[in-house]
C-alpha positions in Angstrom: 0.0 0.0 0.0 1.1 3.4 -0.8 2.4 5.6 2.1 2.2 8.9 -0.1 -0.6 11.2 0.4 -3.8 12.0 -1.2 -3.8 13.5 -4.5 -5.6 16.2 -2.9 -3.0 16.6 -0.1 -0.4 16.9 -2.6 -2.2 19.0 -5.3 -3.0 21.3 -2.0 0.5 21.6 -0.9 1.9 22.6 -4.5 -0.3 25.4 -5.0 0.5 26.6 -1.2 4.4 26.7 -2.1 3.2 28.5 -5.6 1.8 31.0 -3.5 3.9 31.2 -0.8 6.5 32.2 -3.6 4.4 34.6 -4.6 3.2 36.6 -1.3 7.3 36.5 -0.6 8.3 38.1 -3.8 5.1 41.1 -3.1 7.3 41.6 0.5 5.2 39.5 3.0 6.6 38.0 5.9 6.1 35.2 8.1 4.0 35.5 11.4 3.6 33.0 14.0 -0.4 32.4 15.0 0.1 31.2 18.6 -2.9 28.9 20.2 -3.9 28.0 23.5 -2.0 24.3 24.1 -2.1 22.4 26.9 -0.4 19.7 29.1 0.5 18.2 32.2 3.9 18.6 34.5 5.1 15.8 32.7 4.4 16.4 29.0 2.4 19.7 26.8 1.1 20.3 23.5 1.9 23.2 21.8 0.0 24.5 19.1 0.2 27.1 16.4 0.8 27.9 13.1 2.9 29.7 10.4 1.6 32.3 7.9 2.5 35.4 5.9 1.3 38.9 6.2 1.4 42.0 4.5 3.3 44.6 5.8 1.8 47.0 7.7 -0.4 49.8 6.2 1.4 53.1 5.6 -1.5 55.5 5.1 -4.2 56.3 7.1 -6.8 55.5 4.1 -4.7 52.0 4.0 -5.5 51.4 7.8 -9.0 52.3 7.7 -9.4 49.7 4.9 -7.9 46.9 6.6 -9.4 47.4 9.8 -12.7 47.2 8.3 -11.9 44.0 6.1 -10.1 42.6 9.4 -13.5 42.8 11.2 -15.5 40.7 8.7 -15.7 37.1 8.7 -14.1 36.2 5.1 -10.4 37.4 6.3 -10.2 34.7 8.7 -9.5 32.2 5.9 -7.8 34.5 3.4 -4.5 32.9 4.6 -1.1 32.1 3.0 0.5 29.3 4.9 4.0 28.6 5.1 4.8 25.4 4.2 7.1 23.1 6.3 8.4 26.0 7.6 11.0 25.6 10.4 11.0 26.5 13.7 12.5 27.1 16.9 10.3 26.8 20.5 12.0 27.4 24.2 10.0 25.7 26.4 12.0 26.6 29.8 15.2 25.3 29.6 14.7 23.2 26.4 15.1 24.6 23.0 13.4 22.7 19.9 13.9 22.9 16.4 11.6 21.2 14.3 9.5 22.3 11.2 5.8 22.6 10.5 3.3 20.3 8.5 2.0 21.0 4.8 -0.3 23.8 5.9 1.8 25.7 8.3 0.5 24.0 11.8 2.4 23.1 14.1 1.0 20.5 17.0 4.1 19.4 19.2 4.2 17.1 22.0 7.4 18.3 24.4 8.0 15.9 27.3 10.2 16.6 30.4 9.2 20.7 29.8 10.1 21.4 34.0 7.0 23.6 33.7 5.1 24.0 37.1 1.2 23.6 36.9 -1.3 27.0 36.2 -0.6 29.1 33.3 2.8 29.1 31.6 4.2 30.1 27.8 6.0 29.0 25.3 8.4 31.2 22.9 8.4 30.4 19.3 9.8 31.9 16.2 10.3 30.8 12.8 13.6 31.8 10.7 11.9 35.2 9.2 9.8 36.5 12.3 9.7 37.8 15.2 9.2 35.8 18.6 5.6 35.3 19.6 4.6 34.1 23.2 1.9 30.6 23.1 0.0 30.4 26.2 -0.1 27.0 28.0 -2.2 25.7 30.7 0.1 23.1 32.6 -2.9 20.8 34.8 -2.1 19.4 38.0 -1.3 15.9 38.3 -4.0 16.0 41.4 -6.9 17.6 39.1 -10.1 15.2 38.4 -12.0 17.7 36.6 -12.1 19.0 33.3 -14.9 20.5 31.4 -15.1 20.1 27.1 -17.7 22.6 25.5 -18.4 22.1 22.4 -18.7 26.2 20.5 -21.2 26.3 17.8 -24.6 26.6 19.1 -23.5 25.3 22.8 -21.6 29.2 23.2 -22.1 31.0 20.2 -25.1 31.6 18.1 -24.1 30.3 14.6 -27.3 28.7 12.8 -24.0 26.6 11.5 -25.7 24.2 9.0 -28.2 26.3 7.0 -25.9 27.6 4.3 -26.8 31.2 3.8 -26.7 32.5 7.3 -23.6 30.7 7.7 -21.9 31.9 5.1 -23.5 35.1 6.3 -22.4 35.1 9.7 -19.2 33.2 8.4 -18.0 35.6 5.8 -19.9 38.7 6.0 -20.8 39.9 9.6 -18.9 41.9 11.7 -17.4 39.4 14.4 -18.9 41.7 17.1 -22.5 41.8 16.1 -22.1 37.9 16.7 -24.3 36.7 19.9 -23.3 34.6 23.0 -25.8 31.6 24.2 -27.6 33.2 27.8 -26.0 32.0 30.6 -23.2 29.8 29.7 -20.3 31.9 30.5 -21.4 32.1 34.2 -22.1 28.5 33.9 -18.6 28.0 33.3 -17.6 30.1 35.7 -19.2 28.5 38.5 -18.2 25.3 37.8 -14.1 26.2 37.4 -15.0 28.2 40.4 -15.6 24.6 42.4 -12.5 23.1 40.7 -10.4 25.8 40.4 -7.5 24.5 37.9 -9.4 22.2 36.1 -8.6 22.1 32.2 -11.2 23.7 30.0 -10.9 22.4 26.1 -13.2 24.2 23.9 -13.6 21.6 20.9 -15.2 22.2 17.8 -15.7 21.4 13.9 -14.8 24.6 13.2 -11.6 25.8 10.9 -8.1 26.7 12.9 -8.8 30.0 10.7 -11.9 30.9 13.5 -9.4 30.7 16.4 -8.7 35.0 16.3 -12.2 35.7 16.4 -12.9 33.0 18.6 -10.5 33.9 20.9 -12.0 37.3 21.0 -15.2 36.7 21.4 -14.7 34.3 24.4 -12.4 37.2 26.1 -15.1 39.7 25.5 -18.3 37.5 26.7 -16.6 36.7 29.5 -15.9 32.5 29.0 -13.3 31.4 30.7 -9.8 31.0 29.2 -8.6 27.4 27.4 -7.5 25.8 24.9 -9.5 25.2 21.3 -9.2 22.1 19.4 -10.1 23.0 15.8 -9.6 21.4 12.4 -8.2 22.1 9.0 -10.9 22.4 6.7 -8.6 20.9 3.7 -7.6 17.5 2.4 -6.7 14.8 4.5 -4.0 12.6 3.9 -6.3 10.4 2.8 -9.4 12.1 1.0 -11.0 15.1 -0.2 -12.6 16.0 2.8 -12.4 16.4 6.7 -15.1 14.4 9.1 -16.3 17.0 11.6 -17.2 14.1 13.7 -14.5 11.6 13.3 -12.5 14.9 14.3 -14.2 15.1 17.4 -14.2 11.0 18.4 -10.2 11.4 17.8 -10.1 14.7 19.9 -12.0 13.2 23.0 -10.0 9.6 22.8 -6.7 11.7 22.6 -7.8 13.9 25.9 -8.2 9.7 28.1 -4.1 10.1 27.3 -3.6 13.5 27.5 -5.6 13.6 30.8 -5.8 9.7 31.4 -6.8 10.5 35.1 -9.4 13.1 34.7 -13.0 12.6 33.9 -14.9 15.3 32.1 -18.3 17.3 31.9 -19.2 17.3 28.1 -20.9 20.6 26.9 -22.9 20.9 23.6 -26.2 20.7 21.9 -29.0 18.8 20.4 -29.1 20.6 16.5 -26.4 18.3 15.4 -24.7 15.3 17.0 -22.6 16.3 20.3 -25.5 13.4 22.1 -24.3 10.6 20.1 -20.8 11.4 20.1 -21.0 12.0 23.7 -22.7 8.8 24.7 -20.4 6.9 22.7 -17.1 8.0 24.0 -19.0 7.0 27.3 -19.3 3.8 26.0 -15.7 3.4 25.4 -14.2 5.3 28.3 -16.9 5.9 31.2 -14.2 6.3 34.1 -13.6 9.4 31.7 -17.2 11.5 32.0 -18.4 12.6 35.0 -21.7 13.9 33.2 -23.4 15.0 29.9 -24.8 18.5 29.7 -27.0 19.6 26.6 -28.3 22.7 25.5 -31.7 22.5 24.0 -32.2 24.6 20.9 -35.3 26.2 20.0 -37.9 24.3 17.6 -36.4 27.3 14.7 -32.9 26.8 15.7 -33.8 22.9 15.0 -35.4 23.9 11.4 -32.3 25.9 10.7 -30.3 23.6 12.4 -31.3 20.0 9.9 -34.6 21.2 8.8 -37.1 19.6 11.4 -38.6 21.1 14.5 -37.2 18.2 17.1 -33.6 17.0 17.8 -32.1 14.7 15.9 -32.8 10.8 16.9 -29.0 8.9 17.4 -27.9 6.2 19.6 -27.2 7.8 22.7 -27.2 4.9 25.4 -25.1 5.8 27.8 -23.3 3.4 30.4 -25.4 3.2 34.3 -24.4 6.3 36.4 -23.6 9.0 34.1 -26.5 11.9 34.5 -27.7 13.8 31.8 -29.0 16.9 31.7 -30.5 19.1 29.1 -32.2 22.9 29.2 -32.4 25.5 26.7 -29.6 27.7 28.4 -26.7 28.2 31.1 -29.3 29.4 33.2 -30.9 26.3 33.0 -28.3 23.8 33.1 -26.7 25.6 35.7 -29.6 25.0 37.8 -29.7 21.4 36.8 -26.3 20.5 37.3 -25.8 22.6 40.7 -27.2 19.4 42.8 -25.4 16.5 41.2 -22.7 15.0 43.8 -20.4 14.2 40.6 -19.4 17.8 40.3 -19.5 18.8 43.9 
């Protein structure tokens, strides 16, 4: 069997060095986009990625412009990767060279990092930038806790699947006119309040592009801070497209060895699929959920949602002892979720 990539990988990556050629010769230069990673005392992941950027604007006009464009949705994939670009990362003591992937990402696992638990950094650079700082939240080896919230629909108001409004609120609309779900910030809040520490993952189907305005709009609503595990909306390796939720079975399963000793309270909603996915990584790891809360969406959200006015119908048995609980906001779920011993 053949070890290369997909045709579609490859065709990908060939027009990505054609343009990176290009950008370079018109005087951009390469900017590292740090994420939120993650870890334990013992081992971290670091995440980020490579690009080019124009130089900055020299006239006011200029400015104006690009702040404008900057603030709508469609800039956050107008990007020009650099591909397997190299890097250097210190990490405390350590210093790392290594390169990034075919689309400019980088995703490291550094072991042995010295790094005390609570909120640390990572410098990185690449050869023709400047240093940037990555955030990582190191979890104590003592914390049970964590808390995975799904984004579309569970914190944020999308309307995702119906295609208009998402390309709408996708390309179009100004990132702050974009609306937060009631109640789900202070949700949060309470519960890190009662595990303080505890690792928050924010994991979604959405594009690493998002991660700015993400980022943002947490900050500004008031979410607490962590990390976001995102996808590349190109070709795999291995075909033409991306499975939103095979991305998120492989992002749960990772977190049982990221985290193998901390079980989790699993955040989303019943317009697509988090249910199923949820009660099936249940199934295959239930020392790993402490419970399942979803956020019921309105009988239009459902219509907008997959076109009919209930929740989808899945497989979502779920092993003895794991409580669910569903209302239509953080309000609500706070309220249902305050009593229940298994996050006391």
């Amino acid at each position: 069997m053949s070890t290369r990539p997909f045709i579609a990988a490859r065709i990908e990556e060939i027009i990505d060095r054609v343009g990176e050629r290009v950008w370079r010769s018109l005087g951009w230069r390469e900017h590292v986009i740090c994420y939120t990673g993650y870890g334990t005392p013992t081992s971290v992941r670091v995440l980020g990625r490579v690009v080019l950027t124009p130089r900055r604007a020299r006239s006011r006009l200029r400015k104006a412009t690009q702040d404008f464009v900057k603030r709508r949705g469609f800039r956050n994939f107008v990007t020009a990767p650099c591909v397997r670009a190299r890097i250097t990362l210190k990490l405390g003591d350590q210093v790392i060279h290594t390169v990034t992937d075919r689309g400019g990402y980088i995703d490291l696992r550094i072991r042995d990092h010295g790094l005390q638990p609570g909120w640390q950094s990572v410098e990185i650079r690449s050869a023709g930038s400047k240093r940037s700082t990555a955030p990582l939240h190191i979890v104590g080896e003592d914390q049970r806790f964590g808390l995975v919230s799904d984004i579309d629909d569970t914190v944020i108001t999308t309307l995702l699947p119906r295609p208009f409004i998402a390309f709408w609120n996708s390309f179009i609309r100004d990132e702050s006119a974009r609306q937060a779900v009631p109640g789900m910030a202070r949700l949060y809040t309470e519960l890190l309040a009662r595990h303080p520490g505890a690792p928050v993952i924010y994991l979604s189907t959405g594009a690493w592009n998002t991660h700015g305005f993400l980022s943002r709009f947490l900050r500004r609503h008031a979410y607490p801070p962590g990390a976001m595990v995102l996808t590349d909306w190109g070709p795999t390796n291995t075909g033409w497209f991306r499975s939103g939720l095979q991305h998120k079975r492989e992002a749960l399963l990772q977190l049982t060895r990221d985290f193998p000793e901390v079980s989790w309270l699993l955040v989303g909603d019943d317009g697509q699929h988090d249910l199923a996915i949820y009660s099936e990584f249940a199934r295959v790891a239930p020392d790993n959920v402490r419970a399942i809360a979803i956020r019921q969406l309105s009988p239009t959200e459902q219509v907008l949602a997959h076109g009919t006015l209930s929740a989808l119908q899945e497989d979502e048995s779920l092993p003895s002892g794991i409580p669910v609980r569903s209302a239509p906001d953080g309000r609500g779920l706070l309220a249902q979720l305050s009593d229940l011993p298994e996050l006391s």
